[in-house]
Steps between C-alpha positions, in 0.01 A plus 500: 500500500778723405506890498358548166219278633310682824179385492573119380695528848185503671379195338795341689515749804458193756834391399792591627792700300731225470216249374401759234851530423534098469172504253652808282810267442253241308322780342486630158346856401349513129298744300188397314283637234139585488276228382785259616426160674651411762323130508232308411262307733585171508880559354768297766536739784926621491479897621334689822468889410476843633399729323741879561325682299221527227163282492471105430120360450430168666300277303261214505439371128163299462393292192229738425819758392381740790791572677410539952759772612616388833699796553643825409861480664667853548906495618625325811248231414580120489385237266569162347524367842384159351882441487459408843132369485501297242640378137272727319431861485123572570464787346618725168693782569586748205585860523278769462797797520877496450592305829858438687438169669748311735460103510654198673498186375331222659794295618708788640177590667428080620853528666473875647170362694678151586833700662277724649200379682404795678518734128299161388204585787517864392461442133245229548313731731525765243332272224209366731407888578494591093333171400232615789463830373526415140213223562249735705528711147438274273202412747363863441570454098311203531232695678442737205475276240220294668315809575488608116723700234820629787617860348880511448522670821411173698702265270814772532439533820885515722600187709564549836914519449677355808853708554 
């Protein structure tokens, strides 16, 4: 959202400057480790993300200990948006590279959509076009592991990335 950012600005390129501007003020850029976690599934919800730059994997954990990736994220894309969908986060996200990730906490966030009902539309908008795409590829996931052994190819296989 700021210079050093380009391509998390077109994550947010259907806002305009000033309300990019108005969510940098609430921001906070930090730097994370490989192998770090970001969350847990199930932990209280507190942070959206974007990811600037490195690679986060999105996680399902089942009781079995087999881990579903949901996604490979790459820079300028968002996640944790259960700060605005629910209590929980749904997934696990943990770092797979050294990543720079900028965050917003959730009530900062609540009172950036209340002030702001049209930025609300756009970000709502926004999260019902990822959750789409993000579902239709879990679908195909699915898909492989009903029709036998899936090769790492179809389990890696790259999300449809909204930007």
């Amino acid at each position: 959202m700021t210079s050093e950012a380009p391509q998390a600005k077109l994550v947010f390129s259907y806002l305009k400057p000033e309300e990019i501007e108005f969510l940098n003020n609430y921001a906070m850029t930090e730097q994370y480790k490989a192998g770090t976690v970001i969350y847990q599934k199930g932990q209280p919800a507190s942070r959206a993300y974007l990811l600037l730059e490195g690679e986060v994997a999105l996680r399902v954990p089942s009781k079995s200990g087999l881990d579903l990736l949901v996604e490979h994220a790459g820079p300028g894309t968002m996640f944790g948006a259960s700060v605005l969908l629910g209590e929980n986060y749904m997934v696990t996200a943990q770092c797979l590279t050294d990543c720079k990730i900028m965050s917003i906490g959730k009530t900062p966030l609540e009172q950036i959509v209340e002030a702001n009902p049209r930025m609300g539309l756009v970000i709502e908008k926004y999260l019902a076009e990822f959750y789409y795409h993000r579902s239709i590829d879990l679908m195909y996931k699915l898909e492989a592991l009903i029709r036998g052994v899936p090769s790492e190819e179809e389990l890696e296989r790259q999300p449809v990335v909204i930007a």
